[in-house]
Kinemage of the C-alpha trace (Angstrom):
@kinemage 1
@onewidth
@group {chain A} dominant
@subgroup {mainchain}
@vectorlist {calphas} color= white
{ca unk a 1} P 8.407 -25.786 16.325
{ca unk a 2} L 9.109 -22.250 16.225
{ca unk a 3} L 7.489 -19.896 13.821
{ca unk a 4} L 7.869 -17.006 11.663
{ca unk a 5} L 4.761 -14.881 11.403
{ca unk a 6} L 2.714 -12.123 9.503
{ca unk a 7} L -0.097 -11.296 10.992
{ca unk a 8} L -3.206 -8.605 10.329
{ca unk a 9} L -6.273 -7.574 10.904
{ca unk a 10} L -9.629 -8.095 8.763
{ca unk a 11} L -11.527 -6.460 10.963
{ca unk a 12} L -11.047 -3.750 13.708
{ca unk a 13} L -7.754 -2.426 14.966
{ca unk a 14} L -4.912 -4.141 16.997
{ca unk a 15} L -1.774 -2.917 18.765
{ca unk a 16} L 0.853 -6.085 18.038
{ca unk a 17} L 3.917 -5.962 19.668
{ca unk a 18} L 7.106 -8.070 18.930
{ca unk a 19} L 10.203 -8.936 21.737
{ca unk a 20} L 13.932 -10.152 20.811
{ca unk a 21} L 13.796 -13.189 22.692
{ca unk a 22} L 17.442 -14.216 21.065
{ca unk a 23} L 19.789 -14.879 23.197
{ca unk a 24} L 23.400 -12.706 22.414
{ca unk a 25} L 21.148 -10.192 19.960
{ca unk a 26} L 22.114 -7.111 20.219
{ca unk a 27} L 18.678 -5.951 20.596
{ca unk a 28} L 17.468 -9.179 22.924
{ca unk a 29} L 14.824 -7.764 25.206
{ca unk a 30} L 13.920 -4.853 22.991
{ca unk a 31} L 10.371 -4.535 21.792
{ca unk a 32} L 8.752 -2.483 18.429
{ca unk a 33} L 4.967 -2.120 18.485
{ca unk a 34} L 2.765 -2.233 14.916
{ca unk a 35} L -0.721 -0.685 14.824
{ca unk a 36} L -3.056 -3.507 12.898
{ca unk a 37} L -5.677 -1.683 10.626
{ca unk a 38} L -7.903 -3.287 8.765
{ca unk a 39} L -8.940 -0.151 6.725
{ca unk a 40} L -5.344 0.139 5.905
{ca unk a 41} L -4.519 -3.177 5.093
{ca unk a 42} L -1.342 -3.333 6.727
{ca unk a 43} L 0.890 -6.034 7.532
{ca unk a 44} L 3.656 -6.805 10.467
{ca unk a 45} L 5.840 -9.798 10.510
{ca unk a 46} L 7.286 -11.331 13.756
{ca unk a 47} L 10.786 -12.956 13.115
{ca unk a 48} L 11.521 -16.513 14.213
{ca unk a 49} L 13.107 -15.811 17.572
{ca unk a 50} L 10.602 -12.890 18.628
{ca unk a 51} L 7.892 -13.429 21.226
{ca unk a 52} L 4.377 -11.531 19.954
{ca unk a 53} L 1.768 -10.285 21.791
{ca unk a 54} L -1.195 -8.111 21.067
{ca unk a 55} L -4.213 -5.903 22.332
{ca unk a 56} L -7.120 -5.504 20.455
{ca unk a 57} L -8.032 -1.846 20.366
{ca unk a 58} L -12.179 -2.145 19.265
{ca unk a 59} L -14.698 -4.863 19.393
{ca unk a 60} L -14.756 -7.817 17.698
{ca unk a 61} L -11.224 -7.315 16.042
{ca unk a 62} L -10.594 -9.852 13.784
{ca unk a 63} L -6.837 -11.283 13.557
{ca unk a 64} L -5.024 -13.234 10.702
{ca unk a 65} L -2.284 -15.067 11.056
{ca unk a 66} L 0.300 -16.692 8.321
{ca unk a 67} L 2.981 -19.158 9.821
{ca unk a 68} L 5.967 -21.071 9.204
{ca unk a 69} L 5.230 -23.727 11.238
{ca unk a 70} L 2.516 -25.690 12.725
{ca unk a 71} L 0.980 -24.777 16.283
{ca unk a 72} L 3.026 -26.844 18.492
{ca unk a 73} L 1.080 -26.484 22.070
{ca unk a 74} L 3.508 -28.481 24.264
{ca unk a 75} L 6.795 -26.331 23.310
{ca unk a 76} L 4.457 -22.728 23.719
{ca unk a 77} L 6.142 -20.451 26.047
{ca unk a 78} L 5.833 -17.000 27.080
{ca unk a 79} L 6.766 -13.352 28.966
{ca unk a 80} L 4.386 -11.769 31.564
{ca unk a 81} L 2.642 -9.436 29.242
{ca unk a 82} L 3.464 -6.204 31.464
{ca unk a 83} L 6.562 -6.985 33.058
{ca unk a 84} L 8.256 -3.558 34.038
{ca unk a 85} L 11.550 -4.406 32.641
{ca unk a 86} L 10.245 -4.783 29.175
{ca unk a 87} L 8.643 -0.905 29.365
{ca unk a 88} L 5.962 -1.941 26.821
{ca unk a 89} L 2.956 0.963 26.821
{ca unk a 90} L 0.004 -1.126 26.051
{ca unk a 91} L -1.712 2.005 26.774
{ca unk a 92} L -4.623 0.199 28.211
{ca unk a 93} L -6.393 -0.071 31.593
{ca unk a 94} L -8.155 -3.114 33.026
{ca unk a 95} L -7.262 -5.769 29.870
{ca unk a 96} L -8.749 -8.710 29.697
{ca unk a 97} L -5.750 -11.313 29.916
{ca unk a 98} L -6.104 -15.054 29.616
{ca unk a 99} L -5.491 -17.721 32.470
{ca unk a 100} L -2.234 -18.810 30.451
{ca unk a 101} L -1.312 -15.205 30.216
{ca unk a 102} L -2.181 -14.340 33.219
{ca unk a 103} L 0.266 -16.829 35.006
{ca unk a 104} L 3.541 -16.104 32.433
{ca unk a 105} L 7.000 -16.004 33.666
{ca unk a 106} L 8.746 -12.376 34.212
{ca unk a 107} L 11.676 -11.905 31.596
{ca unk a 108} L 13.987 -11.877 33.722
{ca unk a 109} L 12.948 -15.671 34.816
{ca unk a 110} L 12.316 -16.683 31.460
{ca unk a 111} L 14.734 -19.256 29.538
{ca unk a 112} L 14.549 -18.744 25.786
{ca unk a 113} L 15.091 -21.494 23.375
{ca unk a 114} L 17.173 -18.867 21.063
């Protein structure tokens, strides 16, 4: 069930951010970052194999997402969001981070499926 994305915004602006979660990449554990802006129109696709996270960085930002494969709940996974060993400046103070999020393995405990 894993899935390639490209995601935007409609509305607002968004900091996305993308991991390698592949196992033997040279570049595993390695993040970019994408600014999302709807005035701009701009675009930023997540590889199969690449955990993605985002902040939104105004009210009511508006995200769109086109995937490769269905939402699978039960296989969903994830990385603590700011884990020190990925170095990831979310450049953000208090965020408001979901109960699912909020509870997310470090990377170093995590076991990828790639």
């Amino acid at each position: 069930f894993a899935q390639a994305k490209l995601v935007s915004v409609t509305v607002g602006r968004a900091l996305d951010v993308a991991v390698d979660i592949r196992k033997g990449s040279p570049t595993y554990g390695q993040h970019v970052t994408c600014i999302l802006d709807a005035e701009k129109r701009n675009l930023f696709f997540i590889p199969v194999g690449f955990a993605h996270g985002f902040v939104a960085l105004e009210d009511n930002t508006t995200f769109l997402y086109k995937c490769t494969n269905y939402y699978h709940p039960v296989s969903e996974g994830g990385i603590m969001w700011n884990d020190p060993a990925l170095n990831i400046d979310w450049n953000i103070k208090n965020p408001l981070v979901s109960a699912k999020d909020a509870v997310l393995p470090k990377f170093a405990d995590f076991d990828s499926p790639f």
